[in-house]
N, C-alpha and C positions, 0 to 999 in steps of 0.2 A: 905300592900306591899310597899318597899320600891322605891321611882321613878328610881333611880341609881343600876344597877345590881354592890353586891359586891361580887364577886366569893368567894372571900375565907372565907366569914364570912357563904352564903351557902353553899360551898362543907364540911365544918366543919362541919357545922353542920348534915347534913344528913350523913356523914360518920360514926356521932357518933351513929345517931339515927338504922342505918345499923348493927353497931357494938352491939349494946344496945337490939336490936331484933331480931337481928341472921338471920338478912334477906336473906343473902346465903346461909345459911347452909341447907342441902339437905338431906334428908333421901329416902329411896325407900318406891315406893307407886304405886303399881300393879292398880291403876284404871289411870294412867297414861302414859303416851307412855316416856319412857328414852331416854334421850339424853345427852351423856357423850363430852363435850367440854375440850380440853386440849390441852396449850401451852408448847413445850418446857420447862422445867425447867431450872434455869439458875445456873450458878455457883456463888456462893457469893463474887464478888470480892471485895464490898464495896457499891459500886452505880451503878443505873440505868442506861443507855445509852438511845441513842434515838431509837435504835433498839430493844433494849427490850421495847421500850413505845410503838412504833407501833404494836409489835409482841403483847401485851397483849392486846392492845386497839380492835386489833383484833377477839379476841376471847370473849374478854368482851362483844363487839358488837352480836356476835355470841349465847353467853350464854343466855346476859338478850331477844333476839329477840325470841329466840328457848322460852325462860321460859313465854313470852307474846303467843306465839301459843299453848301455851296449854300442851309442855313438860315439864316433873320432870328433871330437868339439874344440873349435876353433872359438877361441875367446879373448881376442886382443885389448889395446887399450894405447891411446896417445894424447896428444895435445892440441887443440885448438888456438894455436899460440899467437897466430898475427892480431890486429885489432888494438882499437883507439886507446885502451887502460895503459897499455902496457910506453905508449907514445904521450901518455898522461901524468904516466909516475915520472918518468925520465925528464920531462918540464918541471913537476913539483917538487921531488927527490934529486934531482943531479944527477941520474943514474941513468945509464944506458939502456935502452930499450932489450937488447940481448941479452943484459947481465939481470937483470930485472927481470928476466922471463924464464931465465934459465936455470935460476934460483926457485925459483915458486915451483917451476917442475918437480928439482927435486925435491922438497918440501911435500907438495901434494903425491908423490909417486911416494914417499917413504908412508907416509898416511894412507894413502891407500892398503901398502903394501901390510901394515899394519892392522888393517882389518880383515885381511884374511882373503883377498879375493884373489881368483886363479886365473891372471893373466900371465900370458906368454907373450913377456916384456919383450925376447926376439925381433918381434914385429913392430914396434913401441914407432907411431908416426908423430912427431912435429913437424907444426905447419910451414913454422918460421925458419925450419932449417933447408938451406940451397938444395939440399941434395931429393929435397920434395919438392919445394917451391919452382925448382926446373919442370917439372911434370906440368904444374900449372901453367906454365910458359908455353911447353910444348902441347899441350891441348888450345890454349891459344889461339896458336899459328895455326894448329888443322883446322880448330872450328872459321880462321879467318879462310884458308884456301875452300871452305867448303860455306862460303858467304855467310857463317853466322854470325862473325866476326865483323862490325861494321863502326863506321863513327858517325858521328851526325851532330848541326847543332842543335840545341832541343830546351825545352824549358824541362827543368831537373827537382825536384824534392830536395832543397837547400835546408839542412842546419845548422844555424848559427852558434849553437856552442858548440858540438864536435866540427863544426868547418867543413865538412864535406858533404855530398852529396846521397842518396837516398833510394834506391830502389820502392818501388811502390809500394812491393811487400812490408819494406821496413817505416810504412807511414801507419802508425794506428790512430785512428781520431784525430787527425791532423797533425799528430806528435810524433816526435822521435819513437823509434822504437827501445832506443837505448836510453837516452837521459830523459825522453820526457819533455824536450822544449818543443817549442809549435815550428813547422815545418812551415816554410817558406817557399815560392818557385824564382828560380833564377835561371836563366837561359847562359850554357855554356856549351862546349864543345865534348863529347863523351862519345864514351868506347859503348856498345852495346851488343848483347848476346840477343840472335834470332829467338828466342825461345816460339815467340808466336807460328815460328814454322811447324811448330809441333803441338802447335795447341789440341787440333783435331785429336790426335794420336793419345795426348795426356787426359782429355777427356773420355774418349773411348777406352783407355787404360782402367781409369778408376771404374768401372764395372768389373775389370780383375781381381782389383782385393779384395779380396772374400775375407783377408785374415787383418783385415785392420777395421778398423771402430767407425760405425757409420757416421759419425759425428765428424770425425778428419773425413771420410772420403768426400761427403755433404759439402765441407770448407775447399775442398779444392776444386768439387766441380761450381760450385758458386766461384769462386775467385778468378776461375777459365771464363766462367759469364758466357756460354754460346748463346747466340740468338739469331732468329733467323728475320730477315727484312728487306728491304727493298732500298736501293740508289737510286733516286731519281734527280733529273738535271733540271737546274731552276735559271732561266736565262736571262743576262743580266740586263733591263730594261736599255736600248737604246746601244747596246754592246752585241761583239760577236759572243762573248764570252759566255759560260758557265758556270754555277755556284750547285756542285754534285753533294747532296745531301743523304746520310744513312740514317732509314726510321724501322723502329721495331711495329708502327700503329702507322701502316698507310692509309688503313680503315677512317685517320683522321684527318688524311690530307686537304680535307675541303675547309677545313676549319682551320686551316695556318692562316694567320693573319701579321705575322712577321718573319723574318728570317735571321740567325745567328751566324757568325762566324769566330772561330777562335782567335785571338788577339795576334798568334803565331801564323797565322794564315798569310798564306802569298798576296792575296789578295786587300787582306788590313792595311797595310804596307803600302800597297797602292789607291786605296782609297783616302785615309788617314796618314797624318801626321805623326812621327815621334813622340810627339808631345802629347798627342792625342790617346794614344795607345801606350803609354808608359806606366798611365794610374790602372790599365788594366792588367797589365804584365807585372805589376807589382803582387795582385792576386787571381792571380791565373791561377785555375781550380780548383780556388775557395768556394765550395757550393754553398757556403754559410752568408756567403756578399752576393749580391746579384745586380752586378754594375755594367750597363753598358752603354754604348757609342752612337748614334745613329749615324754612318757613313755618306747619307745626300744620293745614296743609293736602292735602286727597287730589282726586286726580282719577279719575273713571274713564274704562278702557281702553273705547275704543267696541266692538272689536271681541270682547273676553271678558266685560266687566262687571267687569273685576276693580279696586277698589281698589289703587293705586298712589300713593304721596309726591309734594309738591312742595317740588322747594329751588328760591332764589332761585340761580343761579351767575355765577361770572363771567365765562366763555369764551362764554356765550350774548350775540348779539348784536341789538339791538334791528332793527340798519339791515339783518340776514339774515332772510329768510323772512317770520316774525311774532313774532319776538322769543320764541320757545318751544320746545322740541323734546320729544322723547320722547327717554328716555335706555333705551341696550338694552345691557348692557351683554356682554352674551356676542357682541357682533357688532359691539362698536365699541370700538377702543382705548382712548377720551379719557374716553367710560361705565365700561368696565372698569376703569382706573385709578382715575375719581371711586368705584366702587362699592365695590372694595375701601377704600376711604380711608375710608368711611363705613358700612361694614358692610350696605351694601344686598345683594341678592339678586341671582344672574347665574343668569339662564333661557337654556338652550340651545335657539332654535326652526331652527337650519341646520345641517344636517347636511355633507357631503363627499359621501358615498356614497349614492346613491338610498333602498337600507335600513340605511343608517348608523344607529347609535344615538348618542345623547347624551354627553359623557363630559366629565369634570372639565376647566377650562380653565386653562392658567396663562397664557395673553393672549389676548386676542379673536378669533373667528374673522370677517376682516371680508370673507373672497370668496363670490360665490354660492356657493349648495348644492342644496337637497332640503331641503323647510319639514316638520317634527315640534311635534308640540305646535300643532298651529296650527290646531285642526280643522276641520270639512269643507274644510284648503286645502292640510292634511297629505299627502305625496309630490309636492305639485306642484314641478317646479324654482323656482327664483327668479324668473329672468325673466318665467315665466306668471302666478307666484303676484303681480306687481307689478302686471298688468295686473287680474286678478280680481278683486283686492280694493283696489283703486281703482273699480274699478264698483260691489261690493257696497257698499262709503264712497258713493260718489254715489248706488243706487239707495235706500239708506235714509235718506238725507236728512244723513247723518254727516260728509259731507265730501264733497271735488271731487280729481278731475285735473287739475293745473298745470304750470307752466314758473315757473321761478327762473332768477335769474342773480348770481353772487357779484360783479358789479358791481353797485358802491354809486353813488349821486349823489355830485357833485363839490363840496365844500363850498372855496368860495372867499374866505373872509373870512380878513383876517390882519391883526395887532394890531402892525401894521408902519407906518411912514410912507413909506417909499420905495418907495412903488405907486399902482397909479392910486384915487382915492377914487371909493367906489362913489354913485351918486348920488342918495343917500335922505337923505328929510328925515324925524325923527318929530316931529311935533303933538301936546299933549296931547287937542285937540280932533278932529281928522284922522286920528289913528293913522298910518299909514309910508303918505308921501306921494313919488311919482317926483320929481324935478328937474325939469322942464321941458325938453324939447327946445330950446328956445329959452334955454334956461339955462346950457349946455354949452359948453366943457368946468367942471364944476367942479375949478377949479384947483389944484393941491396948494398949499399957503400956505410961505414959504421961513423967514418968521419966526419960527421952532420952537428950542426948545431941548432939545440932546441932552445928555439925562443922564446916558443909563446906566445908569442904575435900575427899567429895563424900563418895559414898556407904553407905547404910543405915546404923543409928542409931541403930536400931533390932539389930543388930549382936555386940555392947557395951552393951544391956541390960540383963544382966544375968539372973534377977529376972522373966524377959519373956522369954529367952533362951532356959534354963536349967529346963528341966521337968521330970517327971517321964512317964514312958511308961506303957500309959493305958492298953498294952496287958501283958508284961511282969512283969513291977513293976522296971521297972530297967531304970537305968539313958539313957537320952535321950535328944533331943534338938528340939525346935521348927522350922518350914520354916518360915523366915525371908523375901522373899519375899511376898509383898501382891498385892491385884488384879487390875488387871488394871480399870480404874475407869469407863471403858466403860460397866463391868460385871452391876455396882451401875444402870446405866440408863437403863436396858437394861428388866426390870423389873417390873420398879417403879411405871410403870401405873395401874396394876396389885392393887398394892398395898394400892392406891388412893381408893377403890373399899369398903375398909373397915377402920373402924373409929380408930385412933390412937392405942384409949383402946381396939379393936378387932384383933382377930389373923388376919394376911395378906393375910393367903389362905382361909378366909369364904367362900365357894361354893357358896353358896346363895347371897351374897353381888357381887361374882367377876361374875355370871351368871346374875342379876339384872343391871349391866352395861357395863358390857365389851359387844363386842371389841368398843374401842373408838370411838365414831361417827364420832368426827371432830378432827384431831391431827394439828397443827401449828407450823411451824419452821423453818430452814434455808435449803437450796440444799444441804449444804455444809457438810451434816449427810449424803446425801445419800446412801457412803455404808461404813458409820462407824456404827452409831447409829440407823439406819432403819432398815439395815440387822441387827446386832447384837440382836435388840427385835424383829427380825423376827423368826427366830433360837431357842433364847431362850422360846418364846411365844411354839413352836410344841415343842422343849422338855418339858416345862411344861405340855406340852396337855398329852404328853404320858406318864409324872408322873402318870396323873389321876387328876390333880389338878383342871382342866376345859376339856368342848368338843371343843372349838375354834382352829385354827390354825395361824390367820392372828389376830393381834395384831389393826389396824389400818382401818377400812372402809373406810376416806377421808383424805386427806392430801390436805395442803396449803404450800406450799411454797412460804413467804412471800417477796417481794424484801428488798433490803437493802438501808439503806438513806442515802443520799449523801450531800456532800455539797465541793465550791469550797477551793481549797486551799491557802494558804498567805505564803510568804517565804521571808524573810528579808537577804541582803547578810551578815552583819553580827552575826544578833540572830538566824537564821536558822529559822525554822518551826515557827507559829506565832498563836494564837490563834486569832478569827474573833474580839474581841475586841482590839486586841493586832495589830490591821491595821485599822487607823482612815483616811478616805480620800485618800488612797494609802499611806500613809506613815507607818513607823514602829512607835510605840507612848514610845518604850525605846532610839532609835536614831535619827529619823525625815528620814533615806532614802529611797527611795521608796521602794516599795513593788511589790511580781512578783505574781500575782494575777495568780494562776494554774487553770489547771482543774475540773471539777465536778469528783468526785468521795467517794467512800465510808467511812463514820465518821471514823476514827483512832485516837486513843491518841495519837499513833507516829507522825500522821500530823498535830496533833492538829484544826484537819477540824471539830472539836465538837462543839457540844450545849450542855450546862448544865438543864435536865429537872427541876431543880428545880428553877434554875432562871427564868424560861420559869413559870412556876407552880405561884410562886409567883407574876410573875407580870401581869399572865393574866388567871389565873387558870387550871387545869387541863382539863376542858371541853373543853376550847378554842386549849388547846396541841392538844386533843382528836379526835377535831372534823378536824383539819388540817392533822391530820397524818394518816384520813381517807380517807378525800373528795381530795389530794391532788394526788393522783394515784390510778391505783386499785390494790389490794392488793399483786399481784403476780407478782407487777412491781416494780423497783426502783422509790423512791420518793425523789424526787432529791430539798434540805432544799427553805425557800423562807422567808424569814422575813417578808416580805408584805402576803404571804398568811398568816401569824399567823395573820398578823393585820388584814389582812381578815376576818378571822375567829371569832375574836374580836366585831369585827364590828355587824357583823349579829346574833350573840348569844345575844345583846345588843339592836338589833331591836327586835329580838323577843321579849326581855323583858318589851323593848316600847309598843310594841304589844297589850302584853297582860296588860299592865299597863291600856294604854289606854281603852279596852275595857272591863277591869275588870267588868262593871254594863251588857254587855249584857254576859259575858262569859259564864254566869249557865242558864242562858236561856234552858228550857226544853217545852217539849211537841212535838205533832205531826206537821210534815211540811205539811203545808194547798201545794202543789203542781202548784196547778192551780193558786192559787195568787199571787206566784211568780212573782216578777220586774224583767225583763232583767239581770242586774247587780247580785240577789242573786242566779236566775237559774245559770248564769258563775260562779258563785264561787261555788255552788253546786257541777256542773259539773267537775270545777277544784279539785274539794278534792277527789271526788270521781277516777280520772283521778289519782291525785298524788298518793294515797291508793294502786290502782292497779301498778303502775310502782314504789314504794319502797318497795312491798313486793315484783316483780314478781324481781326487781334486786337485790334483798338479796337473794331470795330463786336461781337467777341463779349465780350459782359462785362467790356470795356475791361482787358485783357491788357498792360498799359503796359510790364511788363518784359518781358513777348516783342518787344514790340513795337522797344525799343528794342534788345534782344538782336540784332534782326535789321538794325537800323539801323549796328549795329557792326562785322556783318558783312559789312555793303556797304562799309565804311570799308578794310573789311582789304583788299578786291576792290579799292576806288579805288587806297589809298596808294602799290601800286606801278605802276600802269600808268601808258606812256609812250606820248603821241601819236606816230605816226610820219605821219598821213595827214590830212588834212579829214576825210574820213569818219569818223577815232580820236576828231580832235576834236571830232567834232558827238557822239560817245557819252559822251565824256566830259562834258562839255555838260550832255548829260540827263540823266548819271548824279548830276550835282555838283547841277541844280536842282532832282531829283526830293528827293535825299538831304532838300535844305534844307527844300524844301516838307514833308518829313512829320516832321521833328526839330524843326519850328518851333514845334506848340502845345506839346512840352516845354520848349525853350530861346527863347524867341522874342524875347529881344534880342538875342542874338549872330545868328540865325537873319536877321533884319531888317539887322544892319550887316553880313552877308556877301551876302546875296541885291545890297542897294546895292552892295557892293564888286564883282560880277558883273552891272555897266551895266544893272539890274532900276530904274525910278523909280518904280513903284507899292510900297507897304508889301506886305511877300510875303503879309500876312494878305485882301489882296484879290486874289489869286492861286487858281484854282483846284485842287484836291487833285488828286495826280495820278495816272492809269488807267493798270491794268496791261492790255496783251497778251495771252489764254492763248496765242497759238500762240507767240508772242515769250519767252514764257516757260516754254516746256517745256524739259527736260533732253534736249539730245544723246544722255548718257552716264548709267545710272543702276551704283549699286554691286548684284551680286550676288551675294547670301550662299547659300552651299550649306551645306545639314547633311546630313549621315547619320548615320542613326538617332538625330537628336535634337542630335550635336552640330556644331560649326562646323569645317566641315574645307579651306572656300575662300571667298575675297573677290574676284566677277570684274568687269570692267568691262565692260557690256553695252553694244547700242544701248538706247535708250528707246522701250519701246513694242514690246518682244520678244515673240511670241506663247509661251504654254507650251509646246508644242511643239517653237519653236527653245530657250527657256528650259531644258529637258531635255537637249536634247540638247547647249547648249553646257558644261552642269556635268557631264554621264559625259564629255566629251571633255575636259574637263584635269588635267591628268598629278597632279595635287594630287589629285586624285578618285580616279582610276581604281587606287592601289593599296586603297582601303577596299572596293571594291566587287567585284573580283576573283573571280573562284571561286565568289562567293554570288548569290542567286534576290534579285533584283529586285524587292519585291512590291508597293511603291507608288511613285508620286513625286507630291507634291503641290508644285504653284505657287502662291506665293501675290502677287497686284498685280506681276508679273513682276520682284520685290524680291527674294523668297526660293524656294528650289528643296531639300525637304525630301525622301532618298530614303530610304526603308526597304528594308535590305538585310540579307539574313538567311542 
């Protein structure tokens, strides 16, 4: 054993020895309890980030802990490879989108593989490769044969610099989710997934996760939006027709004083003109603009008869409700505002006060009340008044009671090349014909020329184009749009489940580990990518493909790393090298030392993991980006804690250096022969044992955990064998230590267990059991207060009854001048720790 720990000549080497023995690789094995661990997959942009190091080191932690207690632990890892970067370089670079993505793989898989985490590359999914990307296909075609699969034209969430289109999920604050530009709507033709058939279900679901963070389940049932309301028919003055309107507050219907319609509306169309309707289709649901139409049209109010306007608007949405509402405007801000803008009328029918009266508004009153003006329904509260007059609507034939839900269907079409193509033919003879099962995969074609100048490639490539028409035989063309790349993740766990060379629906394989035990990843999925394989996961259930419903039993959401920023007034954003002592190190002026906040390229507030890697190993990265917060927290960068970290993975190697002659020390602990000195170190390991499994096993507490591995370390460093007996403690204290630092550091962890005459890899070692009796305290600290404050710190036995507890804190002399002269009137004990006298 060498005296100097060299990281990277160990982490080499046992990565080899890992690779060489297949020591991750996992098969099922029924005398075993399964435990399937998985991180997020990431997108191949080239390299690592420090959020990816923590996000894995996470799970790694998780996998090798779960595989020491005794579970068979499935712990894969692949690619997120379709999507717009890699369709971005190949414009900017020259470079093809596959060779460019297939490169960054290996790139990030060798980085990976270099920090030490124990996947079972076997399994290893890309998105972008056919031999997956068929799966998507054929899911497809079932979700089309079983109606989820639909097209329609529709007005779409347009961005203008990625060019394509938008799932709702993917709008935040009206921008891109990805670049950040402001999202536009544009009416086109698009493929869309039912999801809304399943809203009920996905709602009702999130009361199942028990083992994810109430904050995600919160976002997803807000995002679902159910609410319960009424359709009532507003008939169109002078017309057979109807204008069916959905309100969550029928309690307000006597106060509609106009009527909306969405720009998208059958009926806009025929009231208005192109022309008329264009400036609103430009912003169709901008709720920030609040622009509309008057049509020359009236509806009346079912419930008064009264004649009321109709404008086309543009914050009404076709894909909410029925594309119509009643506008009230004394009871609804966005009314209020449109009404004054246009001179309509605001009827006050809610009162505050039981017999509150009416009175001038200068913004909407939008909370229940007490209904006025609303007659025979006049003094009911709100909440009765909803129920009433949703029956009186149903018992006249005017309307029903409903359930809404502000989740929209998932439109998946994107005018993208770098995704999977969806697999429809149109015919002019056949109209949109499926691909054939037997057809599959259709292949994305490589011989594309990227322009530049928007709109996919697909639609230049003939060769892929122009087909024949599997029903008829007769000329035909491909859809050139392909899937949004959220369809690729939405799956792929599923597909983890079974071995590259195995079909992806093996029953056997996907019921042997699904649903995932442990999943790991950012908040920032919550209702893109969590929902999405929520959804997906019960429509596979009702393929027949599995019996599960819920994709996910535990989720982590892991914080993100931060670090402060550096700004130079003339080179802008600066990297942490690029600011030597407050200066900038390209011009010498100062430097405006920002905020903590989270890694970005754009701030260049980065760490390079592999400079980090190289100059102080990956175990030292590892064990910082553990012990450094707890995992659900932002960890905010610290250069001294890595040296930290340094430091003590270097004592322990001292450690064990030093005690290498007692460290195999075996045989039985004589008990009773125990010194002072080897009973405490006993005690302490036993003591660490129990509090780094019990803070792994509660919400994976990794810096307590390690906290307390630290301080086993303190307990080792100075003790000195004097006996056999010393030696067999120290022994246990030196193997226990190893065993539980291992799933943090587990290449040094592996060359010191070998260095300590161990020939099994410590990772087939059993975790090891604590003692309670072994691990009780002799000696506990006891704090005395009177009347509130701290007036002694005694040393007790352990296990003092209150009664001796009392009476040893009035007998010492620290005590006994506060208590003197005055009436006794309480003493409370508390866990034989604290002895609280009130003395008066």
């Amino acid at each position: 054993m060498k005296e100097r720990y060299e990281s990277k000549e160990v982490e080499l080497k046992w990565q080899r020895i890992w690779a060489d023995t297949g020591a991750h690789n996992t098969d099922t094995d029924p005398s075993k309890p399964a435990f399937y661990c998985l991180e997020m997959f990431p997108y191949p942009s080239g390299k690592i980030h420090m959020g990816h190091v923590r996000n894995y080191a996470i799970g790694d932690v998780i996998a090798r802990y779960k595989k020491m207690r005794g579970f068979n632990v499935l712990h894969p890892m692949g690619w997120d490879s379709f999507g717009m970067p890699a369709e971005n370089a190949a414009i900017k670079n020259k470079v093809h989108p596959t060779k460019w993505t297939y490169e960054n793989i290996e790139s990030m898989k060798a980085q990976l593989n270099r920090m030490g985490f124990s996947y079972d590359w076997r399994r290893e999914v890309t998105t972008c490769s056919p031999a997956y990307y068929k799966w998507n296909q054929w899911l497809f075609l079932k979700f089309l044969e079983k109606g989820l699969a639909y097209k329609k034209r529709s007005f779409v969430n347009w961005c203008g610099s990625c060019e394509t289109v938008l799932a709702n999920e993917q709008v935040i604050d009206n921008k891109c989710w990805r670049c950040d530009s402001v999202v536009v709507q544009k009416e086109l033709e698009q493929w869309f997934f039912r999801i809304t058939g399943y809203a009920e279900e996905l709602l009702k679901g999130c009361d199942e996760l028990k083992g994810w963070p109430e904050r995600v389940v919160a976002m997803q049932k807000n995002w679902i939006g159910r609410s319960e309301g009424v359709e009532a028919d507003f008939a169109i003055d002078g017309s057979d027709e109807k204008i069916r309107i959905y309100t969550t507050r029928p309690d307000t219907l006597f106060g509609a004083t106009f009527l909306c319609i969405a720009a998208a509306h059958p009926l806009a169309a025929k009231f208005l003109s192109e022309d008329k309707l264009s400036g609103l289709k430009a912003i169709y649901g901008d709720v920030e603009q609040k622009e509309g139409v008057f049509t020359g049209k009236y509806a009346i109010n079912p419930v008064n008869n009264e004649k009321i306007p109709i404008y086309a608007a543009n914050f009404v949405l076709m894909e909410y409700g029925t594309g119509a509402i009643m506008s009230v405007p004394a009871h609804d801000q966005r009314d209020f505002e449109f009404a004054k803008k246009y001179g309509l009328p605001v009827r006050v029918v809610i009162v505050q006060e039981k017999d509150g009266k009416p009175s001038e508004l200068k913004e909407a009153f939008e909370d229940d009340g007490y209904l006025v003006g609303s007659g025979e329904f006049s003094g009911l509260s709100s909440s009765d008044a909803r129920k009433k007059i949703g029956k009186f609507l149903e018992g006249k034939g005017l309307g029903k009671v409903t359930v809404n839900y502000k989740l929209r269907d998932w439109g998946v079409s994107r005018q993208r090349y770098w995704g999977t193509p969806i697999p429809i033919i149109y015919c002019e003879k056949c109209g949109v014909v499926p691909v054939p099962e037997k057809d599959l995969p259709v292949i994305l074609p490589e011989d594309v020329v990227f322009s530049g100048k928007g709109g996919s490639p697909l639609l230049d490539a003939s060769e892929f184009l122009n087909v024949k028409c599997p029903s008829c035989g007769g000329s035909a063309r491909r859809e050139t749009d392909t899937m949004d790349t959220f369809v690729d993740s939405s799956w792929y766990f599923v597909r983890y489940c079974s071995k590259k060379d195995e079909h992806p629906f093996t029953k056997e394989n996907i019921n042997a580990w699904m649903p995932v035990h442990q999943y790991i990843g950012g908040i920032e999925h919550a209702v893109l990518h969590l929902l999405y394989s929520r959804f997906f996961t019960r429509v596979m259930r009702d393929l027949g493909l599995f019996g599960f419903g819920e994709p996910f039993e535990n989720l982590l959401t892991q914080g993100m790393v931060c670090k402060e920023t550096y700004k130079c007034a003339e080179h802008e954003w600066l990297f942490p090298e690029e600011a030597k002592d407050g200066k900038c190190v390209h011009c010498g002026k100062e430097v405006e030392k920002g905020r903590v906040e989270k890694m970005s390229k754009s701030k260049k507030n980065v760490i390079d993991p592999d400079a980090l890697i190289n100059r102080y190993g990956a175990d030292t990265i590892r064990l910082f980006s553990l012990f450094a917060a707890p995992p659900e927290k932002d960890l905010e960068w610290s250069d001294q804690g890595v040296e930290g970290a340094s430091r003590f993975l270097n004592r322990i190697w001292s450690i064990i250096n030093k005690n290498s002659s007692s460290a195999s020390a075996v045989g039985q602990i004589d008990m009773k022969a125990l010194s002072p000195q080897s009973a405490g170190l006993l005690r302490k390991t036993h003591q660490t044992i129990r509090k780094v499994t019990v803070d792994i096993d509660r919400e994976y507490h990794f810096n307590t955990a390690i906290a307390a591995l630290m301080e086993l370390i303190n307990e080792i460093n100075p003790f000195a064998p004097a006996s056999e007996d010393d030696k067999r403690v120290l022994a246990f204290s030196l193997r226990s230590m190893l065993l539980m630092i291992a799933p943090f550091t587990p290449h040094m962890a592996e060359e010191l267990w070998e260095a300590m005459g161990q020939k099994q890899s410590i990772f087939s070692e059993a975790w090891p059991q604590w003692d309670d009796e072994l691990a009780k305290e002799n000696e506990v600290e006891l704090v005395v207060q009177i009347n509130g404050k701290v007036r002694a710190k005694l040393s007790a036995p352990a296990g003092l009854s209150d009664d001796a507890a009392s009476k040893m804190a009035l007998d010492d002399e620290r005590v006994k001048p506060f208590v003197e002269g005055k009436e006794i009137k309480k003493i409370v004990v508390v866990k034989g720790r604290l002895v609280n006298i009130v003395a008066v």
